[in-house]
C-alpha positions as CSV (number, residue, x, y, z in Angstrom):
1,X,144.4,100.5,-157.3
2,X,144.2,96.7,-157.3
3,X,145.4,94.7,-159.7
4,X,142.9,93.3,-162.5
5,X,143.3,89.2,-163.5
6,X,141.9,87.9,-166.2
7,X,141.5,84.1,-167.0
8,X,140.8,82.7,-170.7
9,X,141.5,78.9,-172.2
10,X,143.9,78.2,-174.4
11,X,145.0,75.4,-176.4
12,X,143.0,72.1,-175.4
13,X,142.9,72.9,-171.2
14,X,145.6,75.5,-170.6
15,X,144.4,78.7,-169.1
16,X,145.8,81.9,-170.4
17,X,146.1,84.5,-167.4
18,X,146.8,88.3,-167.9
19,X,147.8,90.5,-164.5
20,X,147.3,94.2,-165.2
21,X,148.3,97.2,-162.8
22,X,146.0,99.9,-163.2
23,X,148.5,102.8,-162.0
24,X,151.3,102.0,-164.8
25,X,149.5,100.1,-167.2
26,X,152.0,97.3,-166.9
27,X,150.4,93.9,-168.0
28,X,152.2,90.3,-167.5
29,X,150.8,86.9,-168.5
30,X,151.4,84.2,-166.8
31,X,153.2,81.9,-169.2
32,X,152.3,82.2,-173.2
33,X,150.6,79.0,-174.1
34,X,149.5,80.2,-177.5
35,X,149.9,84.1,-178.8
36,X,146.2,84.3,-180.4
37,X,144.4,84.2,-177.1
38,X,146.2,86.3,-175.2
39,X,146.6,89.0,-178.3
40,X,142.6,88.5,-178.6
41,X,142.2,89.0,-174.7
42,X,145.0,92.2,-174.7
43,X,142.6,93.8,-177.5
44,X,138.9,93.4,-175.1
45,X,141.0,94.8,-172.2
46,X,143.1,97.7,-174.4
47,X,145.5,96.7,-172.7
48,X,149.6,96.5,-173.3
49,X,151.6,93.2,-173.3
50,X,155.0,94.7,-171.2
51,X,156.2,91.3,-169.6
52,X,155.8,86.9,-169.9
53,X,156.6,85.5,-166.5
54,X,157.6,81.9,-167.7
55,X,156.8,79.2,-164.9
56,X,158.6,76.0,-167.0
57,X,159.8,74.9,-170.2
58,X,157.1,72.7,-171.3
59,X,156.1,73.5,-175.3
60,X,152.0,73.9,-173.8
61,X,153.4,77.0,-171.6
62,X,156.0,78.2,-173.7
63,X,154.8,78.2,-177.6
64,X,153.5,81.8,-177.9
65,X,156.5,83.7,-176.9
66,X,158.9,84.5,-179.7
67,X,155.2,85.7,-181.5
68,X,154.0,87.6,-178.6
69,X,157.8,89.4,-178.0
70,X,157.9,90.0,-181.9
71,X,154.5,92.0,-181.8
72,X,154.2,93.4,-178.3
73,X,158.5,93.5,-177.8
74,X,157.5,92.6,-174.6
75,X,160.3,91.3,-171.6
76,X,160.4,87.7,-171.0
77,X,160.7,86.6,-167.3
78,X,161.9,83.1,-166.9
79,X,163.3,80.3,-164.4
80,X,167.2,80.5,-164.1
81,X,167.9,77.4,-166.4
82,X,170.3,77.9,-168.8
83,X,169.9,75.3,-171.1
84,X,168.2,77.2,-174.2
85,X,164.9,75.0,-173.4
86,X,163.2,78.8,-172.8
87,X,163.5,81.0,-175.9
88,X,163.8,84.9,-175.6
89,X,164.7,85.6,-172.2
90,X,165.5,88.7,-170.8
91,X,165.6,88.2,-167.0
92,X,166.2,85.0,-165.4
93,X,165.1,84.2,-161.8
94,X,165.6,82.0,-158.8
95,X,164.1,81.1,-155.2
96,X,163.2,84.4,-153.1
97,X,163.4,87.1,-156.5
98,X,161.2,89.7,-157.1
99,X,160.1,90.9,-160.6
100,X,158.4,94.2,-160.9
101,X,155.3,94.7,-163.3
102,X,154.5,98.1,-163.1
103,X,153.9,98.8,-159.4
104,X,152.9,95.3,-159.0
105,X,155.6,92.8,-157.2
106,X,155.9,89.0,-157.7
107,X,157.8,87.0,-155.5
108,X,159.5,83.3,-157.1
109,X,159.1,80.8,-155.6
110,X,161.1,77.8,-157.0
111,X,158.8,74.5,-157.5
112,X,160.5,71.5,-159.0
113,X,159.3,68.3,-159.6
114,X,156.7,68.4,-162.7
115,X,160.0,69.7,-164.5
116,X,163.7,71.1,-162.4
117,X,163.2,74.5,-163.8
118,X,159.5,74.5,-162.5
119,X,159.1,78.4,-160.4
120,X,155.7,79.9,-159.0
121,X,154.6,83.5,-158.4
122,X,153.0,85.0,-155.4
123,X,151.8,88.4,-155.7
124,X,151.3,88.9,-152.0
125,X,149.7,92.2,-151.7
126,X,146.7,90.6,-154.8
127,X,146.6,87.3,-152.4
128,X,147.4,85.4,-155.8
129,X,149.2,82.0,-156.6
130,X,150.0,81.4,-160.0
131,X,151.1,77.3,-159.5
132,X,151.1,76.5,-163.0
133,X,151.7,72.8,-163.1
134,X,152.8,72.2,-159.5
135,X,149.9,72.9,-158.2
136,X,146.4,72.0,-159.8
137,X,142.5,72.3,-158.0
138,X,142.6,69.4,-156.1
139,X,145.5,67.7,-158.0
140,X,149.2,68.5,-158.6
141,X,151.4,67.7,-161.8
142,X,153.0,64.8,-162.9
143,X,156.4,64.3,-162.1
144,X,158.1,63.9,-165.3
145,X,161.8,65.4,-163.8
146,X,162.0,65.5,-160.6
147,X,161.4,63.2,-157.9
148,X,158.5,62.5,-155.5
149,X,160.3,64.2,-152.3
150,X,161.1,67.1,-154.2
151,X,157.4,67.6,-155.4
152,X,156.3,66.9,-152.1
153,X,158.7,69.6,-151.0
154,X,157.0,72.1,-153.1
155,X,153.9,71.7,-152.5
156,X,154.7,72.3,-148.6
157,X,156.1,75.8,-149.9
158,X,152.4,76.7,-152.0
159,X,150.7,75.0,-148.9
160,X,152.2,77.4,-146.1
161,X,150.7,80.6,-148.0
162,X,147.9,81.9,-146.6
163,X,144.2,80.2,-146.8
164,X,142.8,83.3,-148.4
165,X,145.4,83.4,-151.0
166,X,143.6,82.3,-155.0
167,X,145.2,79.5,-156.9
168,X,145.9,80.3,-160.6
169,X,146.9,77.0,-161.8
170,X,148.0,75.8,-166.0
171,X,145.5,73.7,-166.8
172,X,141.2,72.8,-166.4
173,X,141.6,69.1,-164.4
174,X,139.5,69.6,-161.7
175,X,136.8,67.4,-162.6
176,X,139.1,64.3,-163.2
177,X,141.3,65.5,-159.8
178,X,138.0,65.0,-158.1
179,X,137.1,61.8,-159.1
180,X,140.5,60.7,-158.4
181,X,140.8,62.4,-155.0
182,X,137.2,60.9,-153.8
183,X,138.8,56.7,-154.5
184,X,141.4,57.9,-151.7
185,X,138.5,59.9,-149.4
186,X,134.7,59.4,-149.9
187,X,133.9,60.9,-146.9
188,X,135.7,64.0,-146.9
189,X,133.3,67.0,-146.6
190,X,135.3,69.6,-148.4
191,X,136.1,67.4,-151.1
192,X,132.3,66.5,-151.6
193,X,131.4,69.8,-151.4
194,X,133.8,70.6,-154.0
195,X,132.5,67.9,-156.5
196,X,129.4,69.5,-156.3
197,X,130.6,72.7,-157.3
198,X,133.0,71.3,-160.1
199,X,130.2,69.6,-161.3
200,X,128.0,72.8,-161.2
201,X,130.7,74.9,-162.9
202,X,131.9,72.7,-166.3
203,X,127.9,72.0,-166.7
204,X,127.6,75.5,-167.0
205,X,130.9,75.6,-169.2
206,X,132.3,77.8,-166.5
207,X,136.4,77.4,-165.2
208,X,136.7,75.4,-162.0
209,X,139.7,78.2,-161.6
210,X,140.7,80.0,-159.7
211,X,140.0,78.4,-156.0
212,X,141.0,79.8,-152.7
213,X,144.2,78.0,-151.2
214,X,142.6,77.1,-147.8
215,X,139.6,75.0,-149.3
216,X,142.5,73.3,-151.6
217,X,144.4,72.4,-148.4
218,X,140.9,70.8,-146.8
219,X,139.8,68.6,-149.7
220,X,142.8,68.5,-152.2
221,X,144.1,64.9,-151.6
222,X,147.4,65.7,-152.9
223,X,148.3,68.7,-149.8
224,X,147.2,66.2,-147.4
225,X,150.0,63.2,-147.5
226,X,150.5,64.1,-144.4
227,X,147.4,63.3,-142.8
228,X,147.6,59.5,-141.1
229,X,144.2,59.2,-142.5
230,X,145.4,59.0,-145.7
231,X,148.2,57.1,-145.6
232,X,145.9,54.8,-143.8
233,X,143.5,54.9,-146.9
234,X,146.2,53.9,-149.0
235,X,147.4,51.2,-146.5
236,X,151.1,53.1,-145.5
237,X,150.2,53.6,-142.0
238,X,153.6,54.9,-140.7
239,X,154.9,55.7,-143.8
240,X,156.8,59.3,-144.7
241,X,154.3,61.7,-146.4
242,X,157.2,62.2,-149.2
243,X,156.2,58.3,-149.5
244,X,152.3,58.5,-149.1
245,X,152.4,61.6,-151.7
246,X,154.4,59.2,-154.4
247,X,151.8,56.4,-153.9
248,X,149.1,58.8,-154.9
249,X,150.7,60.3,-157.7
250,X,151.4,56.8,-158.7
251,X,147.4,55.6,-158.6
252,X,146.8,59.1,-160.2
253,X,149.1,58.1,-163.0
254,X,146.9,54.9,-163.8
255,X,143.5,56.1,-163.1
């Protein structure tokens, strides 16, 4: 039985995500941004909180765990930084661990840059990414503790996953990632395209999320430092991508 994903806002522009495996009844969420929308969104499912998987430490993805495990006594999954920035955790991971919910297997991937404790998951056989802040639609997250190489370096690791694979990402940006991405290329087709559709969507007060990974790696400016196009765009011809990628997140930063 495939596994069932559902998506709900929370706070200003997080998104809440719950992951549920028919065949054990097992049901993660994706980080706990706030406890009262994902309680609200357990209760329309009848489903059972049994696990958090924790991508970083930031208060926006964190806030709603002591209430959630102290009503659900739910297991708290969580990167392998010890530094008491995480509370409640049960099992930490690192690079290349797998964490069981129910019959359902999600594979770390460790992203630093937005923060150093910064992990992914990829459930491989559900073709899902859950980025969190690494990876936004047609953005990426600011790099408040890590360095620009090092971000760069993980988005190579989210970009190398399959096209059909869906991106889960933490927050609703896509609109102002657009806008942004189109100063560096007008005339990209994809990207275009996806302004249309963004558009489309948040009039209709519909989620830009999730997105398929392969149209993210056409028109999401951030995936493509590597392209001499852009670095032309942003006048780096022959510069590193690690270079042209901090240059954008730079402009991003002030836009």
């Amino acid at each position: 039985m495939a596994a069932e994903i559902r998506l709900f806002p929370c706070l200003s522009d997080n998104y809440g995500y719950l992951v549920h495996d028919p065949a054990s009844k097992a049901t993660a969420s994706i980080d706990a941004p706030e406890a009262a929308p994902i309680l609200e969104a357990l209760e329309r499912e009848g489903w059972t909180l049994t696990d958090i998987l924790v991508t970083h430490h930031h208060h926006d993805h964190v806030g709603g765990i002591a209430e959630l495990r102290q009503k659900t006594k739910c297991r708290v999954v969580a990167p392998h930084d010890k530094s008491g920035k995480i509370p409640d955790v049960d099992l930490r991971v690192r690079q290349g661990d797998v964490v069981k919910v129910g019959s359902l297997l999600a594979r770390v991937l460790e992203t630093p840059g937005h923060t150093l404790d910064h992990i992914s998951y990829v459930f491989d056989d559900e073709k899902a990414l859950f980025a969190a802040d690494t990876l936004f639609s047609i953005g990426c997250g600011r790099v408040f503790e890590g360095n620009y190489p090092m971000m760069w370096d993980s988005l190579l690791k989210l970009r190398v996953l399959p096209d059909d694979f869906r991106l889960y990402c933490g927050h609703e940006y896509t609109a102002a990632n657009v806008k942004f991405a189109l100063t560096v290329e007008p005339d990209n087709a994809a990207l275009k395209a996806r302004a249309d559709e963004v558009a489309r969507l948040r009039a209709a007060g519909k989620p830009t999320i999730p997105t398929l990974l392969g149209e993210e790696k056409k028109a999401n400016v951030f995936l493509r430092a590597d392209e001499p196009s852009v670095a032309a765009a942003l006048r780096l011809k022959g510069a590193s991508p690690a270079e042209v990628f901090g240059e954008l997140r730079e402009r991003k930063n002030k836009s």
